[in-house]
N, CA, C and O atoms as a GROMACS GRO file, in nm:
protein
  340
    1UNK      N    1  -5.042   2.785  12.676
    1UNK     CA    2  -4.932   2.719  12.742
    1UNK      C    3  -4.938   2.570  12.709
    1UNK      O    4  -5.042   2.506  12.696
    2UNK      N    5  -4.798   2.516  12.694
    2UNK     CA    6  -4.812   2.375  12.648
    2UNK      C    7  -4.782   2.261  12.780
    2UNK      O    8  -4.671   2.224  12.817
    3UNK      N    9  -4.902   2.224  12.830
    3UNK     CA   10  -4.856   2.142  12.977
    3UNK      C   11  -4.789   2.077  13.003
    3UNK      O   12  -4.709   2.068  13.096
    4UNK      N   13  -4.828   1.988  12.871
    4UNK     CA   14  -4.707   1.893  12.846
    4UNK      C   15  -4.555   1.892  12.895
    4UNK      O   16  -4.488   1.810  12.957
    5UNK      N   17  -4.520   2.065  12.823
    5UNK     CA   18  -4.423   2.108  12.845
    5UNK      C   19  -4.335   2.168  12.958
    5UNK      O   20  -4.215   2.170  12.985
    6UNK      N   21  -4.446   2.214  13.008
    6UNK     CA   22  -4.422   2.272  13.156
    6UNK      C   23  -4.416   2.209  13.233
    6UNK      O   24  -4.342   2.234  13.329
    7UNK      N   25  -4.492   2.098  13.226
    7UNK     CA   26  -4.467   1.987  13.374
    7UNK      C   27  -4.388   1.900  13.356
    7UNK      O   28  -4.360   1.843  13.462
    8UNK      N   29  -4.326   1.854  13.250
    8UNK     CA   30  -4.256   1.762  13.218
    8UNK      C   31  -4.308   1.671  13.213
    8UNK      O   32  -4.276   1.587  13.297
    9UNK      N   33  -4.403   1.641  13.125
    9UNK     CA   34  -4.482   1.512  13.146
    9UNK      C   35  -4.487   1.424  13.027
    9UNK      O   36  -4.534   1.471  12.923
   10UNK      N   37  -4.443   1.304  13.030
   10UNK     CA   38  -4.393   1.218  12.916
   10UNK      C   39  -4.503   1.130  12.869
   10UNK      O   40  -4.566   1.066  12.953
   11UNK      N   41  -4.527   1.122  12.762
   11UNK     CA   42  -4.657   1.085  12.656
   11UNK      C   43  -4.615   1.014  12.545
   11UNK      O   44  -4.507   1.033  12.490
   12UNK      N   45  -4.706   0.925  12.508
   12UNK     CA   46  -4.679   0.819  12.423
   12UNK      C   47  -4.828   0.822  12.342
   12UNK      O   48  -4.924   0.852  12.412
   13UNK      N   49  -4.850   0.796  12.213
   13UNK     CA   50  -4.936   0.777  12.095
   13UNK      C   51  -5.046   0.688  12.149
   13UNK      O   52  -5.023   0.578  12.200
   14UNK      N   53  -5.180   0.747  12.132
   14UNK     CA   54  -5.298   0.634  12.171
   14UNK      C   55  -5.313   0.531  12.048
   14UNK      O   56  -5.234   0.567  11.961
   15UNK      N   57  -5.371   0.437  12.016
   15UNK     CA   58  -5.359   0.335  11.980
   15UNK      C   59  -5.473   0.338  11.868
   15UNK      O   60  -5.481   0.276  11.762
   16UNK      N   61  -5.561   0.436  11.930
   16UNK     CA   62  -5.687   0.392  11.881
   16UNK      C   63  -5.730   0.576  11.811
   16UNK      O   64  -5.747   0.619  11.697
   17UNK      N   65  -5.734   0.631  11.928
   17UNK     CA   66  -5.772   0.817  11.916
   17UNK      C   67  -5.655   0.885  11.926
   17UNK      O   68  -5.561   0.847  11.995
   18UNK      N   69  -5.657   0.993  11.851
   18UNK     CA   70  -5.535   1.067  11.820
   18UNK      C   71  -5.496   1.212  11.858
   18UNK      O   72  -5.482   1.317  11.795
   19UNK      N   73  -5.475   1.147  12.083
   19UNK     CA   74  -5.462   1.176  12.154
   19UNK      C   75  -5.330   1.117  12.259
   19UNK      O   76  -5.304   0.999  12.280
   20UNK      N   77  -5.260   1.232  12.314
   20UNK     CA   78  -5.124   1.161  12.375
   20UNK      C   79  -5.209   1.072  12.514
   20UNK      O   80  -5.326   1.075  12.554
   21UNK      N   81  -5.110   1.013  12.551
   21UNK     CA   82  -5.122   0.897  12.697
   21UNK      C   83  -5.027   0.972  12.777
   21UNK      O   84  -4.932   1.035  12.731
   22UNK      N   85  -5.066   0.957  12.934
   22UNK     CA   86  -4.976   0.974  12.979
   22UNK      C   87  -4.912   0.868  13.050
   22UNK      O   88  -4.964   0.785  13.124
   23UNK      N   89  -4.756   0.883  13.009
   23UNK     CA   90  -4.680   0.736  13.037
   23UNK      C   91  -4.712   0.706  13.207
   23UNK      O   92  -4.751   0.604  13.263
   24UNK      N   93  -4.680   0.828  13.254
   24UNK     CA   94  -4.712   0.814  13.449
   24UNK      C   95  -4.794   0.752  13.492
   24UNK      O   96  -4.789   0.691  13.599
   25UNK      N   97  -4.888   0.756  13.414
   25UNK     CA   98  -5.040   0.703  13.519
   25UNK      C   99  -5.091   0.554  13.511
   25UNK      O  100  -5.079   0.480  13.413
   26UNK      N  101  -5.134   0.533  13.599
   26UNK     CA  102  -5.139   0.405  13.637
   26UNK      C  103  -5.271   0.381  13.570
   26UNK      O  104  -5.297   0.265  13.603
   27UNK      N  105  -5.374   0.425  13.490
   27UNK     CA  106  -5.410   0.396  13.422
   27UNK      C  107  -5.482   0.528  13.307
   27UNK      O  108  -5.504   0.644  13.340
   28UNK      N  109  -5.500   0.487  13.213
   28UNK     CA  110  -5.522   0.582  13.074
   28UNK      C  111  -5.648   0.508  13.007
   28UNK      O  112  -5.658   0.386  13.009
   29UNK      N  113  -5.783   0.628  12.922
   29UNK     CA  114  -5.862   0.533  12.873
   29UNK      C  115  -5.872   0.645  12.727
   29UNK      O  116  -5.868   0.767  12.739
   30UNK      N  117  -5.885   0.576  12.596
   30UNK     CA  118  -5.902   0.668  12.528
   30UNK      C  119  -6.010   0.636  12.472
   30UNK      O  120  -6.037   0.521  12.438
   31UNK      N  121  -6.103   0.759  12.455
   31UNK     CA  122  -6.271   0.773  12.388
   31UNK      C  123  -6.262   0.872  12.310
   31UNK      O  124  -6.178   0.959  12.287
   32UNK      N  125  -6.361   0.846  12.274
   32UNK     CA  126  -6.443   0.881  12.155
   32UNK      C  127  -6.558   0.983  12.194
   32UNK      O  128  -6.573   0.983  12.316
   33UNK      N  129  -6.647   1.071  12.126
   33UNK     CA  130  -6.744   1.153  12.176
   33UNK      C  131  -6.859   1.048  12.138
   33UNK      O  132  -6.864   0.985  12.032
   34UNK      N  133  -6.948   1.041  12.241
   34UNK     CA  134  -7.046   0.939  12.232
   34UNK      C  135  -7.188   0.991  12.207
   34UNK      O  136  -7.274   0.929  12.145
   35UNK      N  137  -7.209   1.162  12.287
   35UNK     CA  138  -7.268   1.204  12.260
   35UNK      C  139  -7.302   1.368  12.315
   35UNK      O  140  -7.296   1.413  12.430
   36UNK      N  141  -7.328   1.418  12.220
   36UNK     CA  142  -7.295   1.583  12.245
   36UNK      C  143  -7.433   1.649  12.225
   36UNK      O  144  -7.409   1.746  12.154
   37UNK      N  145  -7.543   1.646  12.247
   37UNK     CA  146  -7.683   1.682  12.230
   37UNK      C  147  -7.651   1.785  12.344
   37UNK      O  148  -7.658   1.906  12.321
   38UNK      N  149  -7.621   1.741  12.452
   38UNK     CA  150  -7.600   1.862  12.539
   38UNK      C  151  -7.527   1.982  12.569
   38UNK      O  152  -7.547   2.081  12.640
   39UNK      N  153  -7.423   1.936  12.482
   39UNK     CA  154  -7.289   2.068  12.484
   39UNK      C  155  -7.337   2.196  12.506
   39UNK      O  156  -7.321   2.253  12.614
   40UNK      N  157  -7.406   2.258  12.394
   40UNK     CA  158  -7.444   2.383  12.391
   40UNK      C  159  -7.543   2.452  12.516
   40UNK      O  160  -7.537   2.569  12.553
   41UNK      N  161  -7.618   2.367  12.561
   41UNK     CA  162  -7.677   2.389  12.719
   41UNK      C  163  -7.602   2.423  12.842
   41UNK      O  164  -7.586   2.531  12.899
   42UNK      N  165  -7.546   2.261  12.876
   42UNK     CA  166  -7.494   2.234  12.956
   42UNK      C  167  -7.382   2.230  12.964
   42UNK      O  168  -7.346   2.264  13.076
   43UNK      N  169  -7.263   2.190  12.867
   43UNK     CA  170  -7.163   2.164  12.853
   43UNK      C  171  -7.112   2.074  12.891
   43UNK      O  172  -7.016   2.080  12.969
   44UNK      N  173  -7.162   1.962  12.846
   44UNK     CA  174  -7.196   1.806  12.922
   44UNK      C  175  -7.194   1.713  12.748
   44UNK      O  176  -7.261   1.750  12.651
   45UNK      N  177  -7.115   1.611  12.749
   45UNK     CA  178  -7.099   1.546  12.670
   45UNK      C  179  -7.046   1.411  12.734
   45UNK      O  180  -6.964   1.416  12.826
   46UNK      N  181  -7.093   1.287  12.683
   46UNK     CA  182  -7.039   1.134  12.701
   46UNK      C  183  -6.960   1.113  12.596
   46UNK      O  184  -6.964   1.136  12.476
   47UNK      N  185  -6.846   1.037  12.714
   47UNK     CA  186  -6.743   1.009  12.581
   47UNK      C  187  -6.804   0.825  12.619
   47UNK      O  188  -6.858   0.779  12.720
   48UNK      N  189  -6.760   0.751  12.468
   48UNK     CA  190  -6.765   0.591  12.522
   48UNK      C  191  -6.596   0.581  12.536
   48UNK      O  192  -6.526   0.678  12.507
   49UNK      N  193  -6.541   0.454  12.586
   49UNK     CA  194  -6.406   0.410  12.600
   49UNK      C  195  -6.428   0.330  12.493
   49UNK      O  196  -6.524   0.257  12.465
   50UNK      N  197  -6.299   0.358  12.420
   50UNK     CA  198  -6.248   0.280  12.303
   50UNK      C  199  -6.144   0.165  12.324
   50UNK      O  200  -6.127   0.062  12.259
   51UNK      N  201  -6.075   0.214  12.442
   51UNK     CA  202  -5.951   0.134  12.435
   51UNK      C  203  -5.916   0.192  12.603
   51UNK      O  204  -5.940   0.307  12.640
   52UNK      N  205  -5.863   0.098  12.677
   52UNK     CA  206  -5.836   0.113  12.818
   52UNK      C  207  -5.704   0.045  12.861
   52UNK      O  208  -5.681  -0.074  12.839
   53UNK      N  209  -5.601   0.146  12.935
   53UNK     CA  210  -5.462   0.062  12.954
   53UNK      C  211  -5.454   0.081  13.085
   53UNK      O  212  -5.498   0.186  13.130
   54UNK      N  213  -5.411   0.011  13.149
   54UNK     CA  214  -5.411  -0.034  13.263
   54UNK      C  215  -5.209  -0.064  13.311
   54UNK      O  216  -5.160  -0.136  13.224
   55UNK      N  217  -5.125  -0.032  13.397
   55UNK     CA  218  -5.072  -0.041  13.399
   55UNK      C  219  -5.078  -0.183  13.528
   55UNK      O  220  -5.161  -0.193  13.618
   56UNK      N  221  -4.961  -0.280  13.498
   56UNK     CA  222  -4.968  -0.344  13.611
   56UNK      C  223  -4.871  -0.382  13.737
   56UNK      O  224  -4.871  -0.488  13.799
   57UNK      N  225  -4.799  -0.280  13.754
   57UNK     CA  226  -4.726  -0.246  13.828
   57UNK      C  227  -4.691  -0.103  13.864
   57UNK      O  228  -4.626  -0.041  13.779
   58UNK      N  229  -4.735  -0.014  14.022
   58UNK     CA  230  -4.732  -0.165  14.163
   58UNK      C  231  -4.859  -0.158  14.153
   58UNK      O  232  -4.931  -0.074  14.100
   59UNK      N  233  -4.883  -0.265  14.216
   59UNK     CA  234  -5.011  -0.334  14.244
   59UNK      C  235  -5.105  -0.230  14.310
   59UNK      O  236  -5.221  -0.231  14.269
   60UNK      N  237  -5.066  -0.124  14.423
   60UNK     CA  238  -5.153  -0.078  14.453
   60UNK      C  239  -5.133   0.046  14.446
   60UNK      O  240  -5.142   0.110  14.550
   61UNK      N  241  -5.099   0.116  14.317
   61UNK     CA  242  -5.050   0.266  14.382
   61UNK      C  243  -5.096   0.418  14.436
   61UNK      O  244  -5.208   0.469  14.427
   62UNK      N  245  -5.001   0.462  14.482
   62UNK     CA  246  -5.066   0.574  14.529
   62UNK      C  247  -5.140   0.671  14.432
   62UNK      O  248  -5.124   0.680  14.310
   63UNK      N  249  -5.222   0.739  14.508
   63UNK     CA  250  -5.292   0.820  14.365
   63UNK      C  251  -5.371   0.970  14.469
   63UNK      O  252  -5.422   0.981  14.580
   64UNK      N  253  -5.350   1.031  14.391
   64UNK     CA  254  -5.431   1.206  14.491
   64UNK      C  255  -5.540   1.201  14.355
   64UNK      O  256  -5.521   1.161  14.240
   65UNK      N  257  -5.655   1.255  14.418
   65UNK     CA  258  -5.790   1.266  14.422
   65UNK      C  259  -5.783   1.440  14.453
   65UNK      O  260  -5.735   1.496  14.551
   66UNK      N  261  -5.850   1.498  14.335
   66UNK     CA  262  -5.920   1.612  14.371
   66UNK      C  263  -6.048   1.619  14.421
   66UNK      O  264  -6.122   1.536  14.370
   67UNK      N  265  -6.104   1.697  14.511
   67UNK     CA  266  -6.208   1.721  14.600
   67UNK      C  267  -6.290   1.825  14.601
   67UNK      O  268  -6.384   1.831  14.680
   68UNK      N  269  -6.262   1.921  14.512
   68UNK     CA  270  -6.322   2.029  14.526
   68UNK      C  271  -6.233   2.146  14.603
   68UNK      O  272  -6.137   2.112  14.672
   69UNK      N  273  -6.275   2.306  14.586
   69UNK     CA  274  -6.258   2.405  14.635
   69UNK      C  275  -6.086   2.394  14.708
   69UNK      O  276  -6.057   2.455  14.811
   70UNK      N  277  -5.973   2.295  14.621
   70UNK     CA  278  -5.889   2.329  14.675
   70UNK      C  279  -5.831   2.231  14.733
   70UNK      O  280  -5.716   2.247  14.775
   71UNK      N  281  -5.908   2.086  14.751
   71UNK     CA  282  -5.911   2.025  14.867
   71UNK      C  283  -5.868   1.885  14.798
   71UNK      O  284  -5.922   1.860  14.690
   72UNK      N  285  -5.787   1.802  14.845
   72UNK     CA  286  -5.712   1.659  14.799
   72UNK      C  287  -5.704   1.582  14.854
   72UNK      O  288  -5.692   1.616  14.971
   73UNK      N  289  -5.702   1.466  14.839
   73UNK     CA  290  -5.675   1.344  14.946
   73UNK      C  291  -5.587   1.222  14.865
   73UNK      O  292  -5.588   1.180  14.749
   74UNK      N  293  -5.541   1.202  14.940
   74UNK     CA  294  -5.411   1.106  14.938
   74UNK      C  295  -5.445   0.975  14.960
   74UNK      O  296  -5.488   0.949  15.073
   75UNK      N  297  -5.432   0.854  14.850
   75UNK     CA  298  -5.475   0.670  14.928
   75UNK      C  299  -5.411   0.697  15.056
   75UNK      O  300  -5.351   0.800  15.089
   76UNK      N  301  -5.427   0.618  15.108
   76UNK     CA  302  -5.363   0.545  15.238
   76UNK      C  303  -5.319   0.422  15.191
   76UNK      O  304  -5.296   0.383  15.076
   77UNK      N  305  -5.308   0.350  15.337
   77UNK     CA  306  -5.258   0.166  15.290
   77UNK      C  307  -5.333   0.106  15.298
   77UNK      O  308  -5.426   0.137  15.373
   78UNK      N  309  -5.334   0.014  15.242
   78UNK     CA  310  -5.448  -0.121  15.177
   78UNK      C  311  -5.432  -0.222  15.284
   78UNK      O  312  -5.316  -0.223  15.324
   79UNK      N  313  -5.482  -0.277  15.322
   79UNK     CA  314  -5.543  -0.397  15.368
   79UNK      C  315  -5.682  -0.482  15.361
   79UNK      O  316  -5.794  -0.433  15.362
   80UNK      N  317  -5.656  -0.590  15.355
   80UNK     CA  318  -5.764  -0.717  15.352
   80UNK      C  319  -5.870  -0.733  15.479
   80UNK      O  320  -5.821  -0.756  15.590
   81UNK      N  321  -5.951  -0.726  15.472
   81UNK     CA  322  -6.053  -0.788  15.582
   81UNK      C  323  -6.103  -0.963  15.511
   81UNK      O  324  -6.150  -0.989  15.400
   82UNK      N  325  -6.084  -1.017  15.578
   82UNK     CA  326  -6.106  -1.152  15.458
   82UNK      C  327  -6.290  -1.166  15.551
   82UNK      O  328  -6.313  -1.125  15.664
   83UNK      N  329  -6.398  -1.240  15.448
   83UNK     CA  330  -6.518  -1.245  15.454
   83UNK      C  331  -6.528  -1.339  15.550
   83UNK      O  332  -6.443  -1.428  15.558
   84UNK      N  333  -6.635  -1.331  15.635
   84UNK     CA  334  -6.687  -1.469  15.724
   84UNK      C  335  -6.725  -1.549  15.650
   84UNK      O  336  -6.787  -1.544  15.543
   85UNK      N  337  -6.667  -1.662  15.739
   85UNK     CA  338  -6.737  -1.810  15.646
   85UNK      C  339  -6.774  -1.921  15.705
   85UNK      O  340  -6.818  -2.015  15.638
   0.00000   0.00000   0.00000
């Protein structure tokens, strides 16, 4: 199945690795395999970051977090505690 396709999800050319971006997300990093000694064990490999995009707008956005067994959580709202001084 092509996800891409199914979810409607709009992608743009990495810069560096020749791998899509996804335009949505508030941020995208593209790597490289850094090191694969473990694959065949574990199935555990480090990628390094080659190149990191960062979107900068909005400032704080929302974002869901997977959790395990099903389970998600949602940001909340941001606020400042400013430091004693």
């Amino acid at each position: 199945m092509d996800k891409f396709e199914k979810f409607n999800l709009s992608t743009t050319d990495g810069n560096i690795v020749k791998a899509p971006l996804l335009l949505n997300c508030y941020a995208s990093f593209e790597c490289k395999i850094y090191d694969d000694k473990l694959i065949d064990n574990y199935n555990f490999f480090i990628f390094e970051i080659v190149k990191a995009h960062v979107a900068t707008f909005p400032k704080y956005p929302k974002t869901i977090h997977y959790r395990g067994n099903s389970h998600f959580v949602e940001s909340g709202r941001n606020f400042i505690i400013p430091s004693a001084k």
